[in-house]
C-alpha positions, 0 to 999 in steps of 0.5 A: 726647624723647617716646620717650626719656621713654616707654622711661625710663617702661617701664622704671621700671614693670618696675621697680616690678613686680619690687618688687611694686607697681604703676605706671602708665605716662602715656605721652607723644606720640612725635614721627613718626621722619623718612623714611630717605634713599632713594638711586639705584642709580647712587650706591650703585654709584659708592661701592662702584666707589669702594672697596677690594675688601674695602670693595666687596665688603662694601656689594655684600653690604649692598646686595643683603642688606638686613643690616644692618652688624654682622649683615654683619660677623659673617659667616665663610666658613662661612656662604657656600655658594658652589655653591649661591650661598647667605649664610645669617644665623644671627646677626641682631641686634635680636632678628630672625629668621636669614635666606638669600638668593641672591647674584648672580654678582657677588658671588659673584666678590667674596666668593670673593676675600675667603674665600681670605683668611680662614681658615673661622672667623673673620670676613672684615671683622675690623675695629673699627666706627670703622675701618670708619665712619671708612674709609667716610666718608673714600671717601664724601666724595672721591667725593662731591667728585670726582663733584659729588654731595652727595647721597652724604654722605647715604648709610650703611651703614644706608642700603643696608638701606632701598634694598634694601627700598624696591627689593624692596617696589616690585618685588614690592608684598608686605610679608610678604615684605618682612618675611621679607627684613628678619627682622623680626617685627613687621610694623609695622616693615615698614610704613615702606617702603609710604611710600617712593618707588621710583625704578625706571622701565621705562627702567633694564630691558632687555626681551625675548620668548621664543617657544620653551622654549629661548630662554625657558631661555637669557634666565633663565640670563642673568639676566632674570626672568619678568614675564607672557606675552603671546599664546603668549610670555612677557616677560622683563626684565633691569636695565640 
């Protein structure tokens, strides 16, 4: 109520400033917005196993993007570099910044599909927000009860945004570029995820030496990332 109260305050205030008179704006105590709900990796891979593959294709996008659905939805072929593995995000919403990021092969697999679909223009999920959202919630509920898992009904298309940030922001412990990632440009609203728990653990990755700069070369190429050296070699890891 408090929020509600302050915007209807700002905006009489703008109000009042156009007409040439001033207003002083009393500002009332805003209520603490709840913690989003943080999934496992495991439940958003059941609901995007447990889609169609134009609906997989399009939360394997959300979850490994952190856009959010509209921003994801206003996409056309023309902003997929598939050689180069590339989204690119020119049209963000909320005033935030365009971004990129690099897709896995996984993906890559999967948006290719829907591109040969869709003519270069125009976009690849054409469809009306209450279709997407009712089909979602309609494959959410029959996993939910096929799995014995409530915990899925919990979880939104918002919801893989806050998992991927959560993910990135316990991966790397850097908020700027958990800032850049989301396209925020208030850091504040980055904030929120120092204050989530990440439920990665060393057992969900595959860890591996490399002795030589061929061995090192090939574990990359298959997808493991460079965490230190120890003694002469270096340690990589790989999710599970």
């Amino acid at each position: 109520m408090g929020r509600e109260k302050n915007n209807a305050s700002y905006a009489y205030r703008n109000w009042c400033h156009w007409k040439g008179f001033d207003y002083e704006v009393e500002k009332a105590r805003e209520a603490d917005s709840p913690l989003p709900y943080i999934p496992t990796e495991t439940e958003l891979d059941q609901l995007i196993a447990g889609c169609n593959r134009k609906y997989a294709c399009f939360l394997q996008l959300l979850k490994e993007s952190a856009f959010r659905w509209g921003e994801a939805k206003s996409l056309t072929p023309n902003d997929f570099n598939i050689d180069r593995q590339i989204c690119t995000l020119n049209k963000p919403e909320k005033y935030s910044r365009p971004r990129q990021f690099k897709m896995s092969n996984k993906l890559i697999t999967m948006i290719t599909s829907q591109i040969r679909r869709t003519n270069r223009n125009e976009r690849i999920w054409n469809l009306s927000y209450e279709s997407m959202h009712r089909t979602f919630r309609n494959r959410r509920k029959s996993l939910s009860e096929k799995l014995g898992n409530p915990n899925l009904l919990k979880i939104t298309f918002k919801t893989f945004r806050h998992w991927k940030a959560t993910f990135e922001y316990h991966r790397t412990k850097d908020l700027l570029f958990i800032q850049r990632f989301l396209g925020h440009k208030n850091i504040n609203n980055t904030l929120i995820y120092t204050h989530l728990v990440g439920f990665d653990s060393e057992d969900n990755y595959i860890v591996k030496i490399a002795s030589t700069v061929e061995e090192f070369t090939e574990l990359l190429e298959s997808g493991f990332e460079y965490i230190s050296d120890y003694e002469s070699m270096k340690v990589l890891r790989k999710r599970k």
